[in-house]
C-alpha positions in Angstrom: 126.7 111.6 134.5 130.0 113.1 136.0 129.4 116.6 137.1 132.3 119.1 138.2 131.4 120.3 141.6 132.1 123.7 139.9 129.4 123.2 137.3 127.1 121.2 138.7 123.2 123.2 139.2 121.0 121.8 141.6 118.1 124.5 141.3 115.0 123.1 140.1 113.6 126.3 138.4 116.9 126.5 136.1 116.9 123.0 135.1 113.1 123.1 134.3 114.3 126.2 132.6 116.9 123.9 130.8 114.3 121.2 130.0 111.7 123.6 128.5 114.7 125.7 126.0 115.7 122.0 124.9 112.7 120.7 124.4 114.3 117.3 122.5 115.3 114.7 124.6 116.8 111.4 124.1 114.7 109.0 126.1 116.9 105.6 126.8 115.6 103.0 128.5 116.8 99.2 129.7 114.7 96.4 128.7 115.7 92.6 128.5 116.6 92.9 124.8 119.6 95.9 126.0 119.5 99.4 125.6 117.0 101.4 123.7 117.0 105.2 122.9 114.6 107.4 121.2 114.7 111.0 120.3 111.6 112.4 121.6 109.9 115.9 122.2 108.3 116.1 125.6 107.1 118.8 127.8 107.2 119.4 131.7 104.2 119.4 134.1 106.5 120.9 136.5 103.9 120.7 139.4 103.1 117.3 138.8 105.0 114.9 141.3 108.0 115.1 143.5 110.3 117.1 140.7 107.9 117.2 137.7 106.4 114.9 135.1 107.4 114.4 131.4 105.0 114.2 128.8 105.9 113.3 124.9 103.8 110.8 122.4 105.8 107.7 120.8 104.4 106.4 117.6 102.6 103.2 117.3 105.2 101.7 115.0 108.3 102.5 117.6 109.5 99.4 119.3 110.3 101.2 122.5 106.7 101.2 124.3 106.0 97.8 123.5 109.2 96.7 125.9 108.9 96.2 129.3 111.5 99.0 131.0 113.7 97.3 133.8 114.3 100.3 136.3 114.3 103.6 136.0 114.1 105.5 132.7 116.4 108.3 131.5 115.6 111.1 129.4 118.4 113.6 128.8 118.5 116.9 127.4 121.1 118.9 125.8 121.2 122.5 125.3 124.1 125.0 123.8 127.4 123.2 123.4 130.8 124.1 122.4 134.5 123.2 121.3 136.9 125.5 123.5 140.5 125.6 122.4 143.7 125.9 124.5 145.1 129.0 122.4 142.0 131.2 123.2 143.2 131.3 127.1 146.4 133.8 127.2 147.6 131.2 129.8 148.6 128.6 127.3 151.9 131.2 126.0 152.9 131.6 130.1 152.8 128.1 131.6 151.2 125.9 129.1 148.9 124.0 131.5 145.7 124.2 129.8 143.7 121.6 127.6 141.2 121.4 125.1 137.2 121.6 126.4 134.1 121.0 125.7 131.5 123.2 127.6 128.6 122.2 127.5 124.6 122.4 129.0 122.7 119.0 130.1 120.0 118.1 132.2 119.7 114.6 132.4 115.9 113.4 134.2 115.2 109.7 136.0 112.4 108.4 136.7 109.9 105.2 136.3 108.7 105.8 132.9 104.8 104.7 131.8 103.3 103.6 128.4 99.9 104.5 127.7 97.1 104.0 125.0 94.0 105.9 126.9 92.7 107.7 123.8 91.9 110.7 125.6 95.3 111.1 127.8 97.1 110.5 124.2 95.1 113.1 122.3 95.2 115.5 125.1 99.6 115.1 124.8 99.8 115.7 121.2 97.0 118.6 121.6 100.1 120.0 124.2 103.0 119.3 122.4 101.6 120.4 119.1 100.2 124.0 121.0 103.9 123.9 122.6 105.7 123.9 119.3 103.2 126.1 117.0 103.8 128.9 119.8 105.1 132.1 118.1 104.3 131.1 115.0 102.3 133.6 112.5 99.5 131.2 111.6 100.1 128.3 114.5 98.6 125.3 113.7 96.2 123.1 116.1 95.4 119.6 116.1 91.9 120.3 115.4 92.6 121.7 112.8 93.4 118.9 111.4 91.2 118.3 108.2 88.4 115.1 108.2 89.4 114.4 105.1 92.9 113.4 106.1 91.1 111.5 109.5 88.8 110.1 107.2 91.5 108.5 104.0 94.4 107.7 106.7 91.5 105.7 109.0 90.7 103.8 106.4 93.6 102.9 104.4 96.0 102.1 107.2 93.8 101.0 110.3 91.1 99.4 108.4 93.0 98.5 105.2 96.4 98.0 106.6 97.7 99.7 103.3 101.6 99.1 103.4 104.5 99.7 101.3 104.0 97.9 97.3 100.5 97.1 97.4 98.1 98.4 95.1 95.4 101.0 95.7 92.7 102.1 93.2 90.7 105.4 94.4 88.1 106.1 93.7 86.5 109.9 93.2 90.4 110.7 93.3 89.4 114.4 92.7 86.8 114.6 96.2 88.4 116.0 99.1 88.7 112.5 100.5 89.9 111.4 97.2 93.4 113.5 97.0 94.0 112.9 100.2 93.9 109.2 99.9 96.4 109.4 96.8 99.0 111.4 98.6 98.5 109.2 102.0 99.0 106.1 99.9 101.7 107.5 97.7 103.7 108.4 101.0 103.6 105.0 102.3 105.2 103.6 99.4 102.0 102.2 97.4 101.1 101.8 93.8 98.4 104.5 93.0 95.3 103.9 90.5 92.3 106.5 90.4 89.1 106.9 88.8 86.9 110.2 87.9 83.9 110.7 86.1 86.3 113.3 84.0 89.4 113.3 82.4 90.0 117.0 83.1 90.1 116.0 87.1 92.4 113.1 86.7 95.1 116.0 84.2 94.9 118.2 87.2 95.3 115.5 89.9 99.0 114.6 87.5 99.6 117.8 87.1 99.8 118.7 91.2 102.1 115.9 91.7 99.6 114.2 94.5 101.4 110.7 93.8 98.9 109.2 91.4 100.2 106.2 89.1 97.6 105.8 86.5 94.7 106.9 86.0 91.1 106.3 84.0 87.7 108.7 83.2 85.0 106.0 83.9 82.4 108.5 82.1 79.2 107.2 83.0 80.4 103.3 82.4 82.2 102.3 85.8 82.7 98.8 84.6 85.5 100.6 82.6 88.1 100.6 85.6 87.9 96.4 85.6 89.8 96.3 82.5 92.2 99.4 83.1 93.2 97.3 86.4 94.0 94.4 84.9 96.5 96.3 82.3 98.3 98.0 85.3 98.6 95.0 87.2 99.2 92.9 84.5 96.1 90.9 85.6 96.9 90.5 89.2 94.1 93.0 90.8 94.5 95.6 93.2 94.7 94.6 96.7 92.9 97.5 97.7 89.9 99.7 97.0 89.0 102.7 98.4 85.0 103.9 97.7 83.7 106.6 98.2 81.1 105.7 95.2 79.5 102.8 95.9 76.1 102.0 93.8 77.0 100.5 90.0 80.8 100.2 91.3 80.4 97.8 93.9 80.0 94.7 91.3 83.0 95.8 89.4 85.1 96.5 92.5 85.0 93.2 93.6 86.4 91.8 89.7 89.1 94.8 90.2 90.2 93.2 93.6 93.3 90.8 93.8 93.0 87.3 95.6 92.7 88.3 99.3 91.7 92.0 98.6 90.5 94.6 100.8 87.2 97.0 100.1 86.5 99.7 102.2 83.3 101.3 101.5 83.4 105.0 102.6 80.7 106.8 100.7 77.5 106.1 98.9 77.5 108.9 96.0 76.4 106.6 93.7 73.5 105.0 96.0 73.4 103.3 98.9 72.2 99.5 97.0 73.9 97.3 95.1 74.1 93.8 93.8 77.1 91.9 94.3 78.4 88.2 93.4 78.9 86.3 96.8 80.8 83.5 95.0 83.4 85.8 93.9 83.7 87.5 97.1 84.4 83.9 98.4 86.3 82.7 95.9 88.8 85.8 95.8 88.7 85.5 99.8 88.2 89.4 100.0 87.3 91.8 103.1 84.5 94.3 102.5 84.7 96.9 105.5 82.0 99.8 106.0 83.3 103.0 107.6 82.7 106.3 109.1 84.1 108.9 111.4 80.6 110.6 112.2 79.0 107.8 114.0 81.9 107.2 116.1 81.9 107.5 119.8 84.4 110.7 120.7 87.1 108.0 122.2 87.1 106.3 118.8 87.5 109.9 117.3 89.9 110.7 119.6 91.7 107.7 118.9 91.9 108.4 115.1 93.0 111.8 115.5 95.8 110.5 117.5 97.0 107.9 115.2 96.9 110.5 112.0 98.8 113.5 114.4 101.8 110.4 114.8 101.3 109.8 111.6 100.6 112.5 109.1 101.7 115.8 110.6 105.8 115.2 110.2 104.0 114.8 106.2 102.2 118.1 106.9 105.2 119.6 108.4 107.5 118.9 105.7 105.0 119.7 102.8 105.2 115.9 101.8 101.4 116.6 101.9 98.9 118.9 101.4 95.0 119.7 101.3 93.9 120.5 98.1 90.8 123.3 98.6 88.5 123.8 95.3 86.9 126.9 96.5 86.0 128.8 100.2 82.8 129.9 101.0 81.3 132.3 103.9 78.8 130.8 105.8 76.3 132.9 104.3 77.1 131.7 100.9 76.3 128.0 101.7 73.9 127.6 99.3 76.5 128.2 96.7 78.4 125.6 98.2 76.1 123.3 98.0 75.4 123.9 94.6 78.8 123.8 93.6 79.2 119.9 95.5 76.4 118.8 93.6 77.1 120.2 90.6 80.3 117.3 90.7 82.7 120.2 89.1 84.6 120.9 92.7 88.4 119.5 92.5 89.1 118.8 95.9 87.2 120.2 99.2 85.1 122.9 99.6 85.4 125.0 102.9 82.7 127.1 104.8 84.4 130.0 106.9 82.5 131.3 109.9 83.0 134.7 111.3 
């Protein structure tokens, strides 16, 4: 970058300054495919190395980590810039020699740059930059904050279901915490949204919020009813995914719900933890049945999770794409009550315990 000798600032406490006020940089690279650029938050270690390190968190699904950086990296940063115009100098009417500027504030950073997947380095950056940008507000949000439920529905639908954009997804307890957050994660990434409830009165207030849901069926106490409900909406074709949180009696039926090459992932037993299924089906429909869990999970795997729904779901969060749906809040000393209410099966979403 040309500096003017007149403008140019070589103190390293202002342009840290000038790097933390941005915040945003543009981080460009050379690779042997060209040029690549990404707009990316990051923060300064200032003590960390020669003139500082840079922190920030790519997603998964950006091109730019997976190519190999020839040289050093650049990541500039641009703070308060401005147009200024001839006619504001009194100059211009006496001699004429002035011309248009643009002023300007930019800090532009070099340095080798490093990709890295270490779950606990990577949850530890977005626990920063997250802390970072939440600063000041009224009611800051944290990473752990983030809800299980969301962990639990993203976790399985995209890393273990690799849910993408025009499949088909049948949910099952769409009203459980789990349930409406599955439906709006799905809906965002561009899929086809069935559910099921016990209750018709769930499924109304599931439409009525808007959470993305396509079609819907009351199985009552007869789950076998969502076989022939799925092959109306898919015109016979199956969905290529099931969510269960159910388990039990649905298991048989899921797998004559499923489309050739379909994906089950079993994520809750409400309905019992047995069933009996038809392995020649299972064969002849080539399907995946995949058994999950956050709990049992080592804390890298957790870690690891966490980190792919912050990339992932929080810009949703952020820009109220998606939302928790909370049926009621209890105090801690009232958990009795909540544990009537989950098993009395009339809760609409989750139920939260608040501790002092």
């Amino acid at each position: 970058m040309y500096v003017p000798p007149a403008f140019r600032e070589d103190d390293r406490a202002t342009l840290h300054a000038a790097i933390n006020d941005a915040r945003l940089s543009h981080l460009v690279t050379a690779t042997t495919e060209g040029l690549i650029a990404t707009p990316l938050p990051l923060f300064l270690v200032p003590d960390e190395g020669p003139h500082g390190t840079l922190y920030g968190h790519v997603s998964r699904a950006n091109e730019h980590w997976k190519l190999a950086p020839i040289g050093e990296a650049m990541a500039l940063f641009m703070g308060p810039h401005a147009y200024v115009s001839p006619s504001w100098y009194p100059s211009k009417q006496e001699h004429h020699k002035v011309v248009p500027t643009w002023n300007y504030l930019a800090v532009h950073a070099y340095g080798p740059v490093e990709f890295f997947e270490d779950a606990e380095r990577l949850l530890d950056v977005v626990t920063r930059l997250t802390n970072l940008h939440e600063k000041g507000r009224a009611t800051p949000w944290a990473v752990s904050d983030a809800p299980e439920t969301f962990i639990t529905a993203h976790d399985a639908l995209f890393t273990r279901a690799r849910v993408h954009m025009g499949d088909r997804v049948l949910i099952h307890a769409a009203a459980s915490g789990v349930g409406t957050a599955a439906i709006q994660l799905s809906h965002a990434a561009g899929a086809i949204v069935y559910g099921t409830s016990r209750t018709a009165d769930k499924l109304e207030r599931i439409h009525n919020m808007n959470l993305g849901l396509d079609a819907s069926l009351a199985v009552g106490d007869t789950p076998a009813n969502f076989v022939e409900a799925v092959r109306k909406w898919t015109t016979g074709a199956g969905v290529d995914v099931i969510l269960d949180l159910v388990a039990g009696n649905y298991f048989p039926a899921n797998l004559n719900a499923l489309a050739s090459r379909g994906r089950l992932i079993c994520i809750g037993t409400m309905a019992g933890a047995k069933s009996e299924i038809d392995i020649g089906l299972l064969l002849g429909k080539r399907a995946t049945i995949t058994g999950t869990m956050l709990r049992g999970r080592s804390v890298e795997e957790k870690a690891e999770a966490t980190r792919l729904f912050a990339a992932a779901v929080l810009p949703l969060v952020s820009s109220g794409m998606i939302r928790p749906v909370i049926d009621r809040v209890y105090s801690v000393d009232a958990v009795c009550d909540a544990h009537e209410r989950m098993e009395s099966n009339a809760s609409f979403g989750k139920i939260v315990l608040t501790f002092p």
